[in-house]
LUMDO-927228 format. One record per atom (N, C-alpha, C): x, y, z; residue in one letter. Coordinates in steps of 0.2 Angstrom, whole numbers, padded with zeros to 4 digits, always signed. Layout:
BEGIN
XYZA/...
//
This chain:
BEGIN
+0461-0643-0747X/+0459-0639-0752X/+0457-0642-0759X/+0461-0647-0761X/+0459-0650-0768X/+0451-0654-0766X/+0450-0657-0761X/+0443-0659-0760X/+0439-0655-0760X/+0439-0649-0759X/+0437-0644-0755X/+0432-0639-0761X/+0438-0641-0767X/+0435-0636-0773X/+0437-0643-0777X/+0437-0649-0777X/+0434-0654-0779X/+0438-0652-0787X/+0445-0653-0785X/+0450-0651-0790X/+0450-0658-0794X/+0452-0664-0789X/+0451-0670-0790X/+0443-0676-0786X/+0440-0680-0790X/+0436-0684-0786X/+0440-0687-0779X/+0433-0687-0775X/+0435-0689-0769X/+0432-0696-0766X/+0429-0698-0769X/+0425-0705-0767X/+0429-0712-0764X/+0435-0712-0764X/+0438-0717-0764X/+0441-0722-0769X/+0439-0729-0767X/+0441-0733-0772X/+0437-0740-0770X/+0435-0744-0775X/+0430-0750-0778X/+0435-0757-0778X/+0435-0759-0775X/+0440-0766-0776X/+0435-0773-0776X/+0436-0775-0783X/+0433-0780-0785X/+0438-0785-0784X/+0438-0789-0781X/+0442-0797-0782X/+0438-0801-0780X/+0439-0806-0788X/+0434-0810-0787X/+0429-0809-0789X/+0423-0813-0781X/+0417-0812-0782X/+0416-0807-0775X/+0420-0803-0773X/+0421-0800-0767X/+0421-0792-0769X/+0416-0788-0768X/+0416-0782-0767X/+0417-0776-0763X/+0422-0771-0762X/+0423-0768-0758X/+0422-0762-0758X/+0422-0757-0754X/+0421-0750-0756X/+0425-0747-0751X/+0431-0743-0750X/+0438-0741-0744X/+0435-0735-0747X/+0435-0731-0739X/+0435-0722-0741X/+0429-0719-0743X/+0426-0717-0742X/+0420-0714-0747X/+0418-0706-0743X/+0424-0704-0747X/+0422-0698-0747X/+0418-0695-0749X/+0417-0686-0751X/+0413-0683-0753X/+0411-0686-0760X/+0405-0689-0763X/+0403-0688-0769X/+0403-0694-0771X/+0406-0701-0766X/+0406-0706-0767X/+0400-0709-0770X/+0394-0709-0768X/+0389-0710-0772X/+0386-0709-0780X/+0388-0702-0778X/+0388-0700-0787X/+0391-0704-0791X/+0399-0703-0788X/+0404-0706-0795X/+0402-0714-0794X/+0401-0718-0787X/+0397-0723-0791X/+0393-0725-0795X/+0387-0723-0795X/+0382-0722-0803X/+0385-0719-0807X/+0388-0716-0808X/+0393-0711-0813X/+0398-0720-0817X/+0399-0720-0813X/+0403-0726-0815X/+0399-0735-0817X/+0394-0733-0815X/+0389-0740-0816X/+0390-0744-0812X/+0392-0744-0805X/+0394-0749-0800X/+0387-0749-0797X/+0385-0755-0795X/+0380-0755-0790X/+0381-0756-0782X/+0380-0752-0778X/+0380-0753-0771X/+0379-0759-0769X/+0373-0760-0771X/+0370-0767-0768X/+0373-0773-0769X/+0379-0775-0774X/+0383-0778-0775X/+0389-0780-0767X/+0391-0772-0764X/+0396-0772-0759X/+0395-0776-0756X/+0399-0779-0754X/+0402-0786-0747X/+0403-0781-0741X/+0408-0776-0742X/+0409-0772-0735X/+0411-0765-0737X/+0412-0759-0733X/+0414-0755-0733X/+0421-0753-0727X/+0424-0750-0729X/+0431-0750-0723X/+0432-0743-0725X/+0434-0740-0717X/+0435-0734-0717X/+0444-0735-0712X/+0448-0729-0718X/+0454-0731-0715X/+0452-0727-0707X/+0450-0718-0708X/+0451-0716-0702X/+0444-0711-0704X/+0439-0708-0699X/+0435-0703-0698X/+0437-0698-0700X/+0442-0694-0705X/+0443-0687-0708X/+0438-0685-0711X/+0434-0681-0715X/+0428-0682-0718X/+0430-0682-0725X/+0435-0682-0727X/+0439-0684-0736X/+0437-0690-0734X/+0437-0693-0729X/+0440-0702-0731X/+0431-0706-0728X/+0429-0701-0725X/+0422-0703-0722X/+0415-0701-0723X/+0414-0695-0727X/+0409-0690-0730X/+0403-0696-0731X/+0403-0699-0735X/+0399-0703-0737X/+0397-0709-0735X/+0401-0714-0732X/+0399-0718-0726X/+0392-0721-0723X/+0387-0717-0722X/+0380-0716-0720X/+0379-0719-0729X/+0378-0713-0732X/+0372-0716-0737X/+0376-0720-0739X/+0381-0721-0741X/+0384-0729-0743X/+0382-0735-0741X/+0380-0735-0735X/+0378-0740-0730X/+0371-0742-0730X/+0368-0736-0732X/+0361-0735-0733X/+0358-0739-0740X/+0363-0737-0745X/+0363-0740-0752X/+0365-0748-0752X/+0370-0749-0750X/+0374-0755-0748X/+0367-0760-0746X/+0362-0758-0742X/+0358-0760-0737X/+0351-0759-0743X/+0350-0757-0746X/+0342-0756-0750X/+0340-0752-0745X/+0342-0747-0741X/+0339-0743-0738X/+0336-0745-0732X/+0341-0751-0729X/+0339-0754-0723X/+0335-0758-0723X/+0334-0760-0728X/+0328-0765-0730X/+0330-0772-0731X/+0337-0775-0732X/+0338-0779-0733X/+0345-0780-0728X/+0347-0781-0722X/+0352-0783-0718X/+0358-0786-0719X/+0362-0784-0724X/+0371-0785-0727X/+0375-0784-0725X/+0378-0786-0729X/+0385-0782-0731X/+0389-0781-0723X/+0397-0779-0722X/+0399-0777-0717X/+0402-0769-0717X/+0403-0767-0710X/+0405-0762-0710X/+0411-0763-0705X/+0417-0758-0707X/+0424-0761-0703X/+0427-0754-0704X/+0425-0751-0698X/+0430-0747-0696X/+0432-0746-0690X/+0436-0740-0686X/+0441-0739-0682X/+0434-0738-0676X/+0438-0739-0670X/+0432-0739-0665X/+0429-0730-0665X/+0434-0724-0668X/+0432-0719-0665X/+0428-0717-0669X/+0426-0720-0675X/+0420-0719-0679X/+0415-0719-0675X/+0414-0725-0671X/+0409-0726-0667X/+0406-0724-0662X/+0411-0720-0658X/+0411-0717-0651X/+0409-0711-0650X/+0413-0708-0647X/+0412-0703-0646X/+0413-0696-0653X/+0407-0690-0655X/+0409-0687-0660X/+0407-0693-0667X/+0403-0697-0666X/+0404-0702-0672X/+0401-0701-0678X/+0405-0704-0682X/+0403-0700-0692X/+0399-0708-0693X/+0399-0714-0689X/+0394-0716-0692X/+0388-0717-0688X/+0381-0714-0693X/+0376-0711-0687X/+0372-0718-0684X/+0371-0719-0678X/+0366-0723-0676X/+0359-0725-0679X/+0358-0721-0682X/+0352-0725-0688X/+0352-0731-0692X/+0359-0732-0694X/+0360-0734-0699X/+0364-0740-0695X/+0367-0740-0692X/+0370-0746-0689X/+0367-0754-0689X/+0361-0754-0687X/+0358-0760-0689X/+0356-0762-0693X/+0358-0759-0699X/+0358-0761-0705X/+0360-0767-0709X/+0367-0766-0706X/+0371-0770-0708X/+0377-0772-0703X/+0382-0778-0702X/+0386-0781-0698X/+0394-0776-0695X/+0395-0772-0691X/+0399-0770-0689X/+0404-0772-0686X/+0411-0771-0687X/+0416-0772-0683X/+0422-0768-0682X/+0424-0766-0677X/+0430-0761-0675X/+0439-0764-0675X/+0440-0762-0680X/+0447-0762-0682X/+0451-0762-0673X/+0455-0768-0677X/+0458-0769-0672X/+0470-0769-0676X/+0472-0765-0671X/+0479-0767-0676X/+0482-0776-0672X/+0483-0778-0680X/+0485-0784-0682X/+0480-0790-0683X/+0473-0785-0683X/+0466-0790-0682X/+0468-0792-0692X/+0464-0799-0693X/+0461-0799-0701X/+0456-0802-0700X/+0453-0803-0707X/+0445-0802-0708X/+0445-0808-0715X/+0441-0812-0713X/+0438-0817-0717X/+0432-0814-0723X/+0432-0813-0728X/+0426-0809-0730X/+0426-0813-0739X/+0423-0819-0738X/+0422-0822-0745X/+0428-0827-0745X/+0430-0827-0751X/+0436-0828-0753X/+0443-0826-0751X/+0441-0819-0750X/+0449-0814-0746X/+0448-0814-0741X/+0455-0810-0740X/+0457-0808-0732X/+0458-0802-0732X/+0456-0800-0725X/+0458-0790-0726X/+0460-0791-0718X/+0469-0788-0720X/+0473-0789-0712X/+0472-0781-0712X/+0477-0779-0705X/+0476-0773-0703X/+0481-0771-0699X/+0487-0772-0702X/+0493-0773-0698X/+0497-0770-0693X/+0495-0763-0695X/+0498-0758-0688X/+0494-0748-0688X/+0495-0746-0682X/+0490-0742-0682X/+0495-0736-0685X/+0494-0732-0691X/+0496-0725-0691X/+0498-0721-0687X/+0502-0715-0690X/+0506-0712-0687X/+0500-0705-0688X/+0495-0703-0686X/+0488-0697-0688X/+0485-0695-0682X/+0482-0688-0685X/+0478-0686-0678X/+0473-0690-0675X/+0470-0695-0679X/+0465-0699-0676X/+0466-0706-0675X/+0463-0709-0675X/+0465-0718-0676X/+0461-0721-0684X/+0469-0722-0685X/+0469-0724-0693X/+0472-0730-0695X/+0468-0734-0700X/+0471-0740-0699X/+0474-0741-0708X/+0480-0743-0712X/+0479-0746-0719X/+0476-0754-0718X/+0476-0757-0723X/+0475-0762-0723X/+0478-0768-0730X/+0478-0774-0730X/+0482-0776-0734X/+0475-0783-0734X/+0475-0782-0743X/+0468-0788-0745X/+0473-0794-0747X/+0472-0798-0747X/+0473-0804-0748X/+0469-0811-0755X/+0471-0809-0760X/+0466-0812-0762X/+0470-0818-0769X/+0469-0824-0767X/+0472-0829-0771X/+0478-0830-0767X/+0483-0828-0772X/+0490-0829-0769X/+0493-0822-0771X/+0491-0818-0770X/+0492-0810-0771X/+0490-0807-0766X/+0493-0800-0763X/+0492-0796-0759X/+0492-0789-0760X/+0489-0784-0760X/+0486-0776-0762X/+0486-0773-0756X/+0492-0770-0754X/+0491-0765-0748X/+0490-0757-0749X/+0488-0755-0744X/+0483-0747-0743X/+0487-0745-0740X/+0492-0738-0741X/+0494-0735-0737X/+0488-0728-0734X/+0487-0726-0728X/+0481-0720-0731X/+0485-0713-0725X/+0482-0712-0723X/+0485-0706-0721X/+0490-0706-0716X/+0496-0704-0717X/+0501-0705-0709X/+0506-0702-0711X/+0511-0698-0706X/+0518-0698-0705X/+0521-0704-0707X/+0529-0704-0708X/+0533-0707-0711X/+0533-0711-0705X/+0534-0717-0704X/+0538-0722-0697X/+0541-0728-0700X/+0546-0730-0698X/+0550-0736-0704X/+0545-0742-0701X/+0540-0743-0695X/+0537-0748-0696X/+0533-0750-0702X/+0527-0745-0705X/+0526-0746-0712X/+0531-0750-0717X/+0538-0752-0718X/+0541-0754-0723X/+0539-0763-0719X/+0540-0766-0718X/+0540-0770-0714X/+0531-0774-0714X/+0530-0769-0711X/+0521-0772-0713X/+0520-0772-0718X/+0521-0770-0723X/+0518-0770-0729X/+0524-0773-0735X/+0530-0774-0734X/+0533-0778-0738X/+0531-0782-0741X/+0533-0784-0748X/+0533-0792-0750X/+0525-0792-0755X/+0521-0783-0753X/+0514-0784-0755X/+0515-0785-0764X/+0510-0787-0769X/+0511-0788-0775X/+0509-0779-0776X/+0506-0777-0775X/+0503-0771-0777X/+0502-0764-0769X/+0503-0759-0771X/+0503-0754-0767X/+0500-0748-0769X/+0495-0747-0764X/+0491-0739-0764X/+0493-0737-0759X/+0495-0730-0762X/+0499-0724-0755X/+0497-0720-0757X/+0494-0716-0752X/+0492-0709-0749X/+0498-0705-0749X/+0498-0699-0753X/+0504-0694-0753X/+0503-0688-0755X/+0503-0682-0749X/+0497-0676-0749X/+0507-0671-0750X/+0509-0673-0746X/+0515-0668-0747X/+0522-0667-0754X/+0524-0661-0754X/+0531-0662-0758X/+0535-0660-0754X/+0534-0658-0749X/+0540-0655-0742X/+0536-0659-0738X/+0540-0657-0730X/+0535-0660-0725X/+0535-0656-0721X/+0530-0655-0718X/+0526-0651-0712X/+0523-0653-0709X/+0527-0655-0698X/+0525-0657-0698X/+0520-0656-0692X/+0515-0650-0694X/+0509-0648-0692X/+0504-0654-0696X/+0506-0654-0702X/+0503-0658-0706X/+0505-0669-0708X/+0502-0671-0703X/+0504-0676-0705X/+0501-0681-0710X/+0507-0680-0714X/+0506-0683-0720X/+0514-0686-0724X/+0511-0690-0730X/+0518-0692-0730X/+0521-0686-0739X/+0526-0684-0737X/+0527-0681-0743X/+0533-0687-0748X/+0531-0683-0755X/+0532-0687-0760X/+0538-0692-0760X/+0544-0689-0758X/+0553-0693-0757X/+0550-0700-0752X/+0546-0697-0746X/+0546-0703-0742X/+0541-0708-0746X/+0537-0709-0749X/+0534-0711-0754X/+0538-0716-0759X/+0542-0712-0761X/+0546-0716-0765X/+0553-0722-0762X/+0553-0719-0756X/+0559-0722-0751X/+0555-0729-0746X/+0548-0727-0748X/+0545-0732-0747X/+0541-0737-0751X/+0541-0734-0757X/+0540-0740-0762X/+0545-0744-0763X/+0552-0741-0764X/+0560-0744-0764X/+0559-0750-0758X/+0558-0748-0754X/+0560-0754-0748X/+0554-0758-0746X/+0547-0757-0751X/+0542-0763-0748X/+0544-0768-0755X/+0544-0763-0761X/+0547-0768-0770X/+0538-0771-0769X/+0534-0768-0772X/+0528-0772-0776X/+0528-0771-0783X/+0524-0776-0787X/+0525-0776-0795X/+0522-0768-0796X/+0520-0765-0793X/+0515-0759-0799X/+0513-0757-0791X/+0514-0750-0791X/+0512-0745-0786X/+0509-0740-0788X/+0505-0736-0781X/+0499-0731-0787X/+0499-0726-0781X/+0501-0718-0785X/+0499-0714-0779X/+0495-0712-0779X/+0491-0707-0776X/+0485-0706-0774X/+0482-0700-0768X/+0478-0696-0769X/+0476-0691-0762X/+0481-0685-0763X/+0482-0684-0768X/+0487-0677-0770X/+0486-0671-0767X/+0491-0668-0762X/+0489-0660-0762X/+0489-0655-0765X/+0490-0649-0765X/+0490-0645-0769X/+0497-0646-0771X/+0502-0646-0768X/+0510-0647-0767X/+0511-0651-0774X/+0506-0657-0773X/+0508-0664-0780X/+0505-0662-0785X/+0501-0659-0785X/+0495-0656-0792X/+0501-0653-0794X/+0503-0646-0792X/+0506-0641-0797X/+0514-0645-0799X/+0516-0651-0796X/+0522-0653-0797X/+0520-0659-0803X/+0514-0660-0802X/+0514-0663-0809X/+0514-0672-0806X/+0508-0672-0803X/+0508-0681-0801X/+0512-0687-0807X/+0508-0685-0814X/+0513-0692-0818X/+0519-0689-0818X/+0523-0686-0818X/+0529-0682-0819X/+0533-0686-0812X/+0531-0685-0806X/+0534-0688-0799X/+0536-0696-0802X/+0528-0698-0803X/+0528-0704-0803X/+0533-0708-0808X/+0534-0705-0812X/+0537-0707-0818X/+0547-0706-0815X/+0546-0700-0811X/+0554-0698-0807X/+0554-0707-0803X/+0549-0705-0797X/+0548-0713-0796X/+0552-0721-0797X/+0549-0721-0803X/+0550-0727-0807X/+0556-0727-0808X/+0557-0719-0810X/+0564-0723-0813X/+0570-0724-0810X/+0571-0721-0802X/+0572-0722-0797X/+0574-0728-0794X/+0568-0732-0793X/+0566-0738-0790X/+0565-0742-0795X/+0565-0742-0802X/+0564-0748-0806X/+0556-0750-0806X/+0552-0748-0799X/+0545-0750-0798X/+0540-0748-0802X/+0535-0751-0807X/+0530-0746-0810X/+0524-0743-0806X/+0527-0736-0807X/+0521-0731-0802X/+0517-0728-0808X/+0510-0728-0805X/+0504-0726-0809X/+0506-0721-0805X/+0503-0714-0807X/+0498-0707-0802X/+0491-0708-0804X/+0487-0709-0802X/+0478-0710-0798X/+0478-0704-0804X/+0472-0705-0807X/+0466-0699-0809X/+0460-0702-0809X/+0457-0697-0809X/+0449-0698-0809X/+0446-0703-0814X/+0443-0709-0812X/+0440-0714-0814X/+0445-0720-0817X/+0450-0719-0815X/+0458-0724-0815X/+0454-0731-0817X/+0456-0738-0817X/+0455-0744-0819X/+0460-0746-0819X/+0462-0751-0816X/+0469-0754-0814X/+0468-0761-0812X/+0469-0765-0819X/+0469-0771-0818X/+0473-0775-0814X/+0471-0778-0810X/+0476-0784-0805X/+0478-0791-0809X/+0472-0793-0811X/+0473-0802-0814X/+0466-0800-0818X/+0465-0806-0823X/+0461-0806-0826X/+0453-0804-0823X/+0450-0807-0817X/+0445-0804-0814X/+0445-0801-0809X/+0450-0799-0807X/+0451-0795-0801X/+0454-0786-0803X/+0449-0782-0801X/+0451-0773-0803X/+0449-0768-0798X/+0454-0762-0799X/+0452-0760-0795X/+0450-0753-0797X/+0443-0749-0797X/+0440-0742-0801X/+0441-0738-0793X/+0444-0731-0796X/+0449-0729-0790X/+0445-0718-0795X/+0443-0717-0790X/+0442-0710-0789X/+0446-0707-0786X/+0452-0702-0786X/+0458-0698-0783X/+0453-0693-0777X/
//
């Protein structure tokens, strides 16, 4: 519901490292808030899609299309789950030749420039969903994105410098697989990165007040948690940021 009436932007998130451009997610409106934001498409290196939901894939196609000068010039990578591909598929055959694809594989990673983009284990979600963990210098940034709580997640992602988690609940329900807020935090405690950031709110984390959690959080775990808002800017190192739409 909160994408739905676009309570929060839904585009995903932009990870510059480096000379390396990325675009995770591109949901409803991605396009927009990229020109809204002054990013240029054609800039991208890849786009990664954690899992086919349409919050996390709506946009995809023209992404790809943009990424591509409209197919006119042959780039960039595309790296998602194989059932983006298959059967039901949210990426249209049109567009495929466009640009280089490849199907996520769990514990595959990806050479792409300077970084590395691993893919350590497959989620706990009604589809096939992968997070993934960038590698770049001697620092590491993991994506937690949609899933049920499973203690393997602590273990794959340990040790990262920084952490993005998806966290739609404040109870759990579990019609809804999703990770609610406690388990969020019981998982920042036990992966310990310098600076965590939540993100993908539900209604549940709206009316409870996302800085307010984040802030219970911290002081918790000792860890600095950000809450995500719309047009976020979250420096990693000097040349490396991440511009992040909720």
């Amino acid at each position: 519901m909160v994408v739905l009436n676009q309570m929060r932007h839904s585009g995903g998130f932009w990870l510059r490292l480096g000379d390396v451009n990325v675009l995770q997610d591109p949901g409803p409106g991605c396009l927009v808030m990229v020109h809204k934001q002054r990013l240029k498409p054609g800039s991208l290196d890849a786009i990664v899609l954690s899992h086919r939901h349409i919050d996390h894939s709506n946009d995809i196609n023209v992404m790809t299309e943009a990424m591509t000068y409209g197919g006119f010039e042959h780039r960039g990578r595309l790296i998602v789950p194989a059932d983006c591909l298959n059967s039901d598929p949210v990426v249209l055959q049109y567009v495929r030749p466009f640009t280089e694809i490849t199907e996520i594989r769990e514990g595959m990673e990806i050479e792409l420039g300077k970084i590395r983009i691993g893919f350590p284990l497959k989620n706990m979600h009604p589809v096939e969903t992968y997070g993934a963990i960038y590698k770049f210098g001697s620092r590491r940034l993991g994506y937690i994105p949609d899933t049920e709580y499973f203690p393997g997640l602590v273990e794959a992602y340990r040790g990262v410098d920084f952490l993005i988690i998806n966290v739609v609940r404040m109870t759990t329900d579990r019609k809804i697989r999703h990770l609610n807020i406690n388990e969020a935090a019981e998982l920042i405690n036990a992966i310990r990165p310098k600076k965590a950031i939540l993100t993908h709110f539900g209604l549940q984390v709206l009316k409870a007040m996302p800085e307010a959690q984040a802030k219970r959080i911290s002081e918790r775990t000792g860890v600095e948690v950000i809450a995500a808002y719309d047009g976020l800017r979250v420096d990693l190192e000097e040349k490396e940021s991440l511009k992040k739409w909720v």
